[in-house]
C-alpha positions as CSV (number, residue, x, y, z in Angstrom):
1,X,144.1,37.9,55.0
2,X,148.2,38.2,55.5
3,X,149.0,36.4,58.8
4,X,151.6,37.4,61.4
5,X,152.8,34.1,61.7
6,X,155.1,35.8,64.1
7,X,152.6,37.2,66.1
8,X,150.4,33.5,66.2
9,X,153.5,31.7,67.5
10,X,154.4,34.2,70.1
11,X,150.7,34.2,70.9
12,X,150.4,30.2,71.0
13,X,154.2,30.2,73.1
14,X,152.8,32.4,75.8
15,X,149.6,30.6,76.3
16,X,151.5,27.4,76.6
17,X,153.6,28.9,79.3
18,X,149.8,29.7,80.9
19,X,149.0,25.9,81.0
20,X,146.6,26.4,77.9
21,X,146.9,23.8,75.8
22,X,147.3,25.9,72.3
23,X,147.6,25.1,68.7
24,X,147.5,27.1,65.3
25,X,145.6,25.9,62.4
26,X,146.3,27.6,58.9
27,X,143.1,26.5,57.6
28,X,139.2,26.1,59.2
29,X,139.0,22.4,57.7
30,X,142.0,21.8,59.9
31,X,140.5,23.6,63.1
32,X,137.5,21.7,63.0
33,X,139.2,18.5,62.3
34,X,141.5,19.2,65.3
35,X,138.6,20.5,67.4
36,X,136.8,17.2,67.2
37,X,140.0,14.8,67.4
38,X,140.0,16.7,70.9
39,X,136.3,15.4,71.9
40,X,136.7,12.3,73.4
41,X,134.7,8.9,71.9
42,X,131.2,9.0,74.7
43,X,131.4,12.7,75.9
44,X,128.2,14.9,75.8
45,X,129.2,18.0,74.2
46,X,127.2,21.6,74.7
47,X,128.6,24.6,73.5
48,X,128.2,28.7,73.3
49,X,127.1,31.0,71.0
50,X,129.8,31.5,68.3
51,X,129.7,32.5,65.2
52,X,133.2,31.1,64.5
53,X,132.6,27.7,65.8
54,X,129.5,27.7,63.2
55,X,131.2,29.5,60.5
56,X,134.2,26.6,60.5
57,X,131.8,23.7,60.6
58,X,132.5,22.8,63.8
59,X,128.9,22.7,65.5
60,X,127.1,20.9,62.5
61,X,129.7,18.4,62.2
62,X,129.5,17.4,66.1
63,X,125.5,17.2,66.0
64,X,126.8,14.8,63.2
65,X,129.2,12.6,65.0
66,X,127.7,9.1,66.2
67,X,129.6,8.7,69.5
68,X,128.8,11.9,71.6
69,X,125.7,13.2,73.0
70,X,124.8,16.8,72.5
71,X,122.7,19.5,74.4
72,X,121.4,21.8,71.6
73,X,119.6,24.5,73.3
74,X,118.3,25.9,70.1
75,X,116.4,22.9,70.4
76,X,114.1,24.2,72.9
77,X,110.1,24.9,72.4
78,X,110.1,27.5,75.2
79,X,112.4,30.4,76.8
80,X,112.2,28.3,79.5
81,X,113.4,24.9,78.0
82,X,116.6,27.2,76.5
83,X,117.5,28.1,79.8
84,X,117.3,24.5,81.3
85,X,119.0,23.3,78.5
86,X,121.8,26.1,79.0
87,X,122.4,25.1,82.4
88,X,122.7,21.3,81.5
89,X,125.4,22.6,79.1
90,X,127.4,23.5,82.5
91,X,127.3,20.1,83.1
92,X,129.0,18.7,80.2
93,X,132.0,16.8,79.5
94,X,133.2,18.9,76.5
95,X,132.2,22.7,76.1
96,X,132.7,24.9,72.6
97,X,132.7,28.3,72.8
98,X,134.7,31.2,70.7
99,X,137.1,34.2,72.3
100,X,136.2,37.8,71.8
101,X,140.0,38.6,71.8
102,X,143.3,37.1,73.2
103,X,146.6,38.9,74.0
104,X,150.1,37.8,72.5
105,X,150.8,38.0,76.0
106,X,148.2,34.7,76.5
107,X,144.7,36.4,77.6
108,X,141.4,35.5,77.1
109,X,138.8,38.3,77.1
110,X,135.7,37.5,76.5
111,X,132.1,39.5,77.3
112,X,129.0,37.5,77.7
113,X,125.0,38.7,78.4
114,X,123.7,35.8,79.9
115,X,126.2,34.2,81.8
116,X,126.5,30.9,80.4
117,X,129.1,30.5,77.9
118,X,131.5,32.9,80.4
119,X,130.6,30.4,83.2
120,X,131.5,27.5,81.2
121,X,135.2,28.1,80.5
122,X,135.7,28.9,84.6
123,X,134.3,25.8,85.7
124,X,131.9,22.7,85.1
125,X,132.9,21.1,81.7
126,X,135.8,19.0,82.0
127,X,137.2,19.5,78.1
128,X,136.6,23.3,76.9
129,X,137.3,23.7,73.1
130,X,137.8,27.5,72.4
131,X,138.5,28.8,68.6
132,X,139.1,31.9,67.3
133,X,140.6,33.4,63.8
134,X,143.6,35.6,63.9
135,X,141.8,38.6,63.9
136,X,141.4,38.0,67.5
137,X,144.7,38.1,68.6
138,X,145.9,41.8,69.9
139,X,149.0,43.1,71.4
140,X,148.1,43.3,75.1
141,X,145.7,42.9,78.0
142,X,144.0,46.1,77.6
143,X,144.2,46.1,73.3
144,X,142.2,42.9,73.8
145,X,139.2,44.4,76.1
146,X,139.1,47.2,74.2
147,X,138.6,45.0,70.8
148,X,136.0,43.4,73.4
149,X,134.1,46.0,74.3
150,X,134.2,47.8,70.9
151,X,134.3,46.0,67.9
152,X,132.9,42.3,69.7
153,X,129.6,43.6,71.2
154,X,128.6,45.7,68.7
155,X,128.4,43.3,66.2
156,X,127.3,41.0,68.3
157,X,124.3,43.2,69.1
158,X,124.3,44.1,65.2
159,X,123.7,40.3,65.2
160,X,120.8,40.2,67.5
161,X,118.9,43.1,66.6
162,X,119.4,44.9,70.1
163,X,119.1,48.4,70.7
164,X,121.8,49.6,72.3
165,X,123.9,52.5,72.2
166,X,126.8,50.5,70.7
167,X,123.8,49.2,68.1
168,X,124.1,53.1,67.2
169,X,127.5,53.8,67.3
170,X,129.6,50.9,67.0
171,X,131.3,51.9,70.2
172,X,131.3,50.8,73.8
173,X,129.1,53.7,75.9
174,X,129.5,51.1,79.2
175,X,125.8,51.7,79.2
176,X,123.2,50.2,81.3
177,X,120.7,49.3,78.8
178,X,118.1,46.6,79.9
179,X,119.4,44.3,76.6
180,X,123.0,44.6,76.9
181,X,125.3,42.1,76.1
182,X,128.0,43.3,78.5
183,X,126.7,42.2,82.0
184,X,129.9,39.3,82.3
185,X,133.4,40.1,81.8
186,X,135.8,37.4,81.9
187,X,140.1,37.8,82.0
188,X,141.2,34.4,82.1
189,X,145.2,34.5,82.5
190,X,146.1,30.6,83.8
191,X,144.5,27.3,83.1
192,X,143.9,24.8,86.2
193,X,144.1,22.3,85.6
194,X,147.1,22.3,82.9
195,X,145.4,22.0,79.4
196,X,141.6,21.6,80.4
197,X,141.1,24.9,77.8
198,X,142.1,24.2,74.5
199,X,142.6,27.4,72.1
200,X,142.5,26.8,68.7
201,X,143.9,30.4,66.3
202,X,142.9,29.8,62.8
203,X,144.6,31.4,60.2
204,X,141.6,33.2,58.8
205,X,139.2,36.1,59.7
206,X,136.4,34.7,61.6
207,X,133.8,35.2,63.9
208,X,133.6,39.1,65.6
């Protein structure tokens, strides 16, 4: 895809000014090699569902690294076990997660059905890794939840095999539907403390 590298930069500038701690990576090799030089030597890493994260490497080669500890929740026998395991992940040192959308203006947007990955970036971890392909970035606030809301959850429930109106449509209905994915939204504007979220743009299309 043709990159604004305009568009990253102003994008990276303005998150830095937001006490994000921001990089651009032309390539997903470089991401993931950046990602993991930002995971300090003994931490226990969880992470979110993303399909950018897997899609760059990025999970597989943590569960692959010797000195961290990991809480895979797809690891679980049960329902039950998942959602223990989830809520250890709120207690880890490092946390990966991707962005549904970011603003050149420096928001994060993200939607989330459970809870966990949303709850994550606001507090717990002490070291959240966050990446996301160019596709993501928009021109504003708004432009962002609206990529969010209608080309994020759709997919995502695409992805899951959920009926719900946007399932049908590929549109947000801001429906009610017991299976949504939409029951968290999340506008993070400023990072406290300075550069505990690091946001990683990759110069690719990735992820939803």
């Amino acid at each position: 895809m043709n990159v604004d590298i305009k568009l990253v930069e102003q994008t990276v500038e303005n998150l830095k000014k937001r006490q994000f701690d921001a990089y651009y990576c032309a390539t997903s090799q470089e991401a993931r090699e950046l990602a993991l030089s930002l995971i300090p030597a003994g931490d226990t890493v969880a992470w979110g569902g993303s399909v950018t994260a897997t899609q760059i490497g990025l999970i597989d080669a943590v569960k692959n690294r010797e000195n961290i500890r990991v809480i895979d929740r797809d690891l679980a026998q049960t329902p039950e076990e998942k959602r223990a395991l989830m809520r250890k992940g709120l207690t880890a040192d490092t946390f990966i997660a991707g962005i549904n959308a970011v603003s050149s203006d420096g928001w994060l947007v993200n939607i989330d059905g459970t809870g966990n990955r949303v709850a994550a970036m606001v507090f717990g971890p002490e070291n959240v890794i966050l990446v996301a392909g160019v596709n993501k970035i928009t021109e504003c606030r708004d432009e962002a939840e609206h990529r969010a809301r209608n080309t994020a959850a759709p997919l995502n429930t695409k992805r899951f095999g959920l009926a719900t109106p946007c399932f049908a449509t590929g549109k947000c209905a801001d429906c009610v539907a017991p299976n949504t994915i939409c029951s968290q939204f999340l506008f993070t504007r400023y990072c406290k403390p300075a550069k505990r979220i690091k946001v990683i743009l990759i110069g690719e299309e990735l992820g939803f």
